[in-house]
C-alpha positions as CSV (number, residue, x, y, z in Angstrom):
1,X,0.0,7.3,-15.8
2,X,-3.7,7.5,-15.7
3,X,-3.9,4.2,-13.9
4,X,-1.5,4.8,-11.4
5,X,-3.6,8.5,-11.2
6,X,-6.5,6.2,-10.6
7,X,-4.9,4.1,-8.0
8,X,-3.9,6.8,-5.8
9,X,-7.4,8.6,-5.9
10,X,-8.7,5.2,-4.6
11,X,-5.4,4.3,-1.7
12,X,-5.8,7.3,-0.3
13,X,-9.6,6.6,0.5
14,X,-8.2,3.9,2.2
15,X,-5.7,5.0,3.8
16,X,-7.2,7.2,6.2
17,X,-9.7,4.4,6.8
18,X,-7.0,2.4,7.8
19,X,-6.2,5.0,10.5
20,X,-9.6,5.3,11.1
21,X,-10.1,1.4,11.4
22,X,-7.0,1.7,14.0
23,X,-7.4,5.0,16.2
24,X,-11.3,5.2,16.3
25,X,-12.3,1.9,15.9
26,X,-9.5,0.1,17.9
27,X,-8.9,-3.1,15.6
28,X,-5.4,-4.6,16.6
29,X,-3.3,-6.0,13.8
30,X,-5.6,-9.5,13.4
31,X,-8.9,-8.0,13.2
32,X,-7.6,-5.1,10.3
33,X,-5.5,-7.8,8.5
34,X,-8.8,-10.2,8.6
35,X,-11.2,-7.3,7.7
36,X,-9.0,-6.1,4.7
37,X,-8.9,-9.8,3.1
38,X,-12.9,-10.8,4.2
39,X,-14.0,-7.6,3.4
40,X,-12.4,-7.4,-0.1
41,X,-13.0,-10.7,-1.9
42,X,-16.6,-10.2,-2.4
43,X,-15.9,-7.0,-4.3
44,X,-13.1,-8.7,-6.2
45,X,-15.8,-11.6,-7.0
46,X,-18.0,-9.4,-8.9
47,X,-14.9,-7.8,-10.6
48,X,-13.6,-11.4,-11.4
49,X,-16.1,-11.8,-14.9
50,X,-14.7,-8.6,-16.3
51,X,-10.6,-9.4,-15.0
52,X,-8.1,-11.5,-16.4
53,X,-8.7,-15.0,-14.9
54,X,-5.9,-17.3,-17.1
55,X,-4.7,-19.4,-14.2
56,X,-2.2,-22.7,-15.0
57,X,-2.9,-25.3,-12.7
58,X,0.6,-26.1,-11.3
59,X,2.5,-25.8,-8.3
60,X,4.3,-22.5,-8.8
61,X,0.5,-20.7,-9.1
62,X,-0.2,-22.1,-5.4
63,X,3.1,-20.9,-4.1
64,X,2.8,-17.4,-5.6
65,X,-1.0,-17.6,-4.1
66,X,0.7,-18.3,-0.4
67,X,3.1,-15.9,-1.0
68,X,1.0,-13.2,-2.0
69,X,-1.0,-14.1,1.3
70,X,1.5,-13.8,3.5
71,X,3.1,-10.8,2.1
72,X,-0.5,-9.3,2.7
73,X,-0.4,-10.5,6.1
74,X,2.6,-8.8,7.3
75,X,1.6,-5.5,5.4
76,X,-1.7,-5.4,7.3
77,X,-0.6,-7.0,10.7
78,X,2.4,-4.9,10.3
79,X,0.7,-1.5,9.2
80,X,-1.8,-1.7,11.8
81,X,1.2,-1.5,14.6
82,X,3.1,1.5,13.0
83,X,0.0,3.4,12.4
84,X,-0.6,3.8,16.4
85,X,2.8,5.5,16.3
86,X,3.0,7.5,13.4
87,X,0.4,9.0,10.8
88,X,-0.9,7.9,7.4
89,X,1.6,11.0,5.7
90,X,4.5,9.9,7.6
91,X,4.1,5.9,7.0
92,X,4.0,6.8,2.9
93,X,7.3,9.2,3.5
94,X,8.9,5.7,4.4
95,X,7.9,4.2,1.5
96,X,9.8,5.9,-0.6
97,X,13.0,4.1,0.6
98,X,11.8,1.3,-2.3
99,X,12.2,3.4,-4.8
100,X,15.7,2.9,-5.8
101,X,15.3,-0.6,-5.2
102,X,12.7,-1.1,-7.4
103,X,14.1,0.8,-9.8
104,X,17.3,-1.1,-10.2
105,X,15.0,-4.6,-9.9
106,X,13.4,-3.1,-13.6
107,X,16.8,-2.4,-14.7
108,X,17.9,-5.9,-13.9
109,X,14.5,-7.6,-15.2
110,X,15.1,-5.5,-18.7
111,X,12.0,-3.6,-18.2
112,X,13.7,-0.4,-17.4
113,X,16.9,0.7,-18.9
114,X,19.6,3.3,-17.0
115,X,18.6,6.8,-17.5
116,X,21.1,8.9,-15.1
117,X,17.8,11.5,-15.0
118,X,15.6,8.9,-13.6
119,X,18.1,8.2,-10.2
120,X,18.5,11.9,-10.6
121,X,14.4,12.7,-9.8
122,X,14.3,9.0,-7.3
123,X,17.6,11.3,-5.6
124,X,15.1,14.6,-5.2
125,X,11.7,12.1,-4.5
126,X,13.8,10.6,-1.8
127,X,14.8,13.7,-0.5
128,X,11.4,14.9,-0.1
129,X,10.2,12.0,2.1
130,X,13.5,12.6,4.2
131,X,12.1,15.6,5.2
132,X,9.1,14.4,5.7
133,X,10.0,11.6,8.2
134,X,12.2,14.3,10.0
135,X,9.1,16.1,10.8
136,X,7.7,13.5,12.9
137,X,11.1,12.2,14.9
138,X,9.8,14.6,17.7
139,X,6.4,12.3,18.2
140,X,7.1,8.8,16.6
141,X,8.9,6.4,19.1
142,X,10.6,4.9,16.8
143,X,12.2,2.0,18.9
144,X,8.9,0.6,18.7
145,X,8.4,0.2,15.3
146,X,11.7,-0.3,13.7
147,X,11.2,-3.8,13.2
148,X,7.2,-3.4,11.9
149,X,8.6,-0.4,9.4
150,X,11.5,-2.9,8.2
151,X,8.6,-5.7,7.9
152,X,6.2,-3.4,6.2
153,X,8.6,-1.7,3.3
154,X,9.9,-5.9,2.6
155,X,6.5,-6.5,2.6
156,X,4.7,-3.8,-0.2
157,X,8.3,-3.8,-2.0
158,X,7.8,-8.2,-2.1
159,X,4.2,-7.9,-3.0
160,X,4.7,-6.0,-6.4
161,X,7.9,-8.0,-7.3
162,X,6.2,-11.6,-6.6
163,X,3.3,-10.7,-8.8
164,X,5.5,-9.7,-11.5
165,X,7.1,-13.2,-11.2
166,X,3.4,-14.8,-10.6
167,X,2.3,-13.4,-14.1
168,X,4.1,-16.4,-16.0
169,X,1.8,-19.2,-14.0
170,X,-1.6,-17.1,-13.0
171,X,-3.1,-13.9,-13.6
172,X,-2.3,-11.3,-10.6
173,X,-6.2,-10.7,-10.1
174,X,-6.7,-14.7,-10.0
175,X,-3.9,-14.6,-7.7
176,X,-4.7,-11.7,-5.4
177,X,-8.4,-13.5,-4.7
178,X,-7.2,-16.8,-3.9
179,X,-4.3,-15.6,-1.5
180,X,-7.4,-13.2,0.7
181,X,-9.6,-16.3,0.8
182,X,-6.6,-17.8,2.2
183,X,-5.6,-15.2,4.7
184,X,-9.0,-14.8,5.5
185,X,-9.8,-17.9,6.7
186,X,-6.5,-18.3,8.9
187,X,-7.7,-15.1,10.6
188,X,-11.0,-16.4,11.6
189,X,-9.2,-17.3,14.8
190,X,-7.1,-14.9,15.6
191,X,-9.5,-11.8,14.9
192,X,-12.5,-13.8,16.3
193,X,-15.1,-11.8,13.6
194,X,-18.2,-12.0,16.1
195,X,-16.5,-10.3,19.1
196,X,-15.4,-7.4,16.5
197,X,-18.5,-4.8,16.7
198,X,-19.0,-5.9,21.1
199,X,-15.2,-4.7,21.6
200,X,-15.1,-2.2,19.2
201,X,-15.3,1.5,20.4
202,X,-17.4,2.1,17.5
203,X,-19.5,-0.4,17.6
204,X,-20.8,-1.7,14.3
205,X,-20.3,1.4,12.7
206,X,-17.4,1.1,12.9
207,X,-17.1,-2.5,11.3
208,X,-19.4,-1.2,8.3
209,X,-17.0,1.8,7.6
210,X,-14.1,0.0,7.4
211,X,-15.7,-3.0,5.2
212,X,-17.2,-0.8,2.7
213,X,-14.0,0.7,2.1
214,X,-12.4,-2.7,0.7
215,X,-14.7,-1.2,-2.4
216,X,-12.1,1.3,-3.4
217,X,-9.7,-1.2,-2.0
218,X,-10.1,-3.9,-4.6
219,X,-10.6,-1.4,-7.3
220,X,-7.0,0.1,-6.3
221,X,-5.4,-3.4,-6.1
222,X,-6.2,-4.0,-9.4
223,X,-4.9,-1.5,-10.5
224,X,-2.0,-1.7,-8.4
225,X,-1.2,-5.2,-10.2
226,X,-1.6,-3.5,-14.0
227,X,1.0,-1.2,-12.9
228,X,3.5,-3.2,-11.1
229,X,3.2,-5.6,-14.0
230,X,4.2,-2.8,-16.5
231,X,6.8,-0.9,-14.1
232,X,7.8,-1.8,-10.1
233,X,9.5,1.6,-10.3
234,X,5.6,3.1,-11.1
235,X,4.1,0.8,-8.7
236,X,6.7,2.4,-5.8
237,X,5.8,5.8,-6.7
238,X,2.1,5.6,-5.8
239,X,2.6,5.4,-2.4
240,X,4.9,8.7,-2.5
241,X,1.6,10.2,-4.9
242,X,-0.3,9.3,-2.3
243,X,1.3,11.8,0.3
244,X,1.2,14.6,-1.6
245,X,-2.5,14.1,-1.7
246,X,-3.1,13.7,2.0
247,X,-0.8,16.6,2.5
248,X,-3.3,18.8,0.5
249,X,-6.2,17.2,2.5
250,X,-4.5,17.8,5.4
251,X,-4.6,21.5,4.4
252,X,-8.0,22.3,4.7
253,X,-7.8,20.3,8.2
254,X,-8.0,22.7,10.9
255,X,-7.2,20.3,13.6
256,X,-4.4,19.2,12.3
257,X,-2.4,21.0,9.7
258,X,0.3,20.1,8.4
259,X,4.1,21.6,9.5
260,X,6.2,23.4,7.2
261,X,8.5,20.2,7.1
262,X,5.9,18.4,5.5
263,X,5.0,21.1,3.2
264,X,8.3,21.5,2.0
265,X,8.9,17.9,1.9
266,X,5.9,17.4,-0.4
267,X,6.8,20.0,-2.5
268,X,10.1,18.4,-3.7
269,X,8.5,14.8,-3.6
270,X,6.0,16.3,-6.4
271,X,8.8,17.5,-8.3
272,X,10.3,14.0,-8.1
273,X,7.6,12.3,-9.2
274,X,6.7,14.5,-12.2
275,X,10.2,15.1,-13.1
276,X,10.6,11.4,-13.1
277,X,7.5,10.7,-15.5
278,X,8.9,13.5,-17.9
279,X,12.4,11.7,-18.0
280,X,10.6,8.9,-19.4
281,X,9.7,10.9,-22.3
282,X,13.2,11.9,-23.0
């Protein structure tokens, strides 16, 4: 619980630096997705000495490495389309939709058994971000984004599953470094690094923000991985944790604050999620 704690504190950091990194800064889908991989490898590096770094030197490690690079890919190139359309609260709502599924993938993998409470508080979680998604069908075209949405939930629901599977061959930290070096350098192209700061409205400012942020990134990723290797149920409720947060940031926002959908919304996702953790002590 206290990692997953941890995790959120850091994802919601970055978060609203991905909308930042979209809205204010401008980066389409290539330059985010090569930014998030370039920019967090180097902080991963330093990490590497004090991580987990068993890695078996065989051809399932260097599919799971591809895999977890192109599962990155489309949840970057993916997330960068959506969050023009809708905000960072609403995209997490959406999430939630992998709950159940991950749940039932534990239950299949034997590292969950059925507990009729559990669907119960995934049931009112669920809910919560129903409510939540409602609040924004007056603003979202949706008919632009289905398809990115559809991409995006495969995407973060595959990218805790396949490093679940990837633990038997390489460690998820090992592969999580390799597969960014990889997706890095096939954006090179595409994002064309030293027109970024020139075409940016922010300038290099704006390229600074965003790559300082892949700090807290590669701290949560790590994270991330210890959880989804424990639970994928645990690793699909951060995202859910993490709206609840930037609904009480959104608060004290007086620009923007936040409708009594999404209040209420959040309210019941937080009795989800806690009700949830306390059926595991039952």
């Amino acid at each position: 619980m206290l990692i997953m704690l941890g995790v959120v504190a850091l994802y919601t950091i970055c978060s609203l630096n991905d909308k930042y990194a979209v809205s204010k800064a401008g980066f389409n889908g290539y330059r985010l997705t090569f930014l998030m991989a370039a920019g967090t490898v180097p902080f991963l590096a330093v990490m590497l000495p004090f991580a987990d770094r068993s890695f078996t030197l065989c051809p399932q490690s260097f599919i799971f490495i591809l895999l977890i690079a192109l599962s990155k890919y489309l949840e970057f190139f993916t997330g960068a389309a959506i969050l023009k359309e809708m905000s960072v609260f609403e995209l997490k709502a959406w999430l939630g939709i992998i709950l159940f599924v991950s749940y039932f993938s534990d239950i299949i993998m034997n590292t969950a058994t059925f507990n009729i409470l559990k669907i119960l508080c995934i049931g009112i979680t669920v809910a919560g971000l129903v409510i939540i998604a409602k609040s924004g069908r007056g603003t979202v075209h949706y008919k632009k984004i289905v398809l990115p949405l559809i991409v995006y939930l495969a995407a973060k629901f595959g990218y805790g599953f396949i490093m679940v599977q990837a633990e038997k061959y390489i460690s998820s930290t090992m592969t999580l470094f390799f597969a960014l070096i990889v997706l890095a350098l096939v954006m090179i192209p595409f994002a064309k690094p030293l027109k970024m700061a020139k075409e940016s409205p922010e300038g290099i400012k704006g390229v600074i923000i965003v790559v300082l942020c892949k700090l807290p990134n590669a701290l949560g990723l790590m994270g991330e991985n210890a959880v989804a290797a424990q639970s994928l149920t645990n690793y699909s409720f951060i995202q859910p944790m993490i709206l609840v947060v930037v609904l009480i940031i959104g608060l004290f926002n007086k620009e923007q604050k936040p409708s009594a959908l999404n209040i209420t919304g959040s309210i019941i996702c937080t009795a989800g999620i806690l009700g949830f953790q306390l059926a595991g002590l039952i």
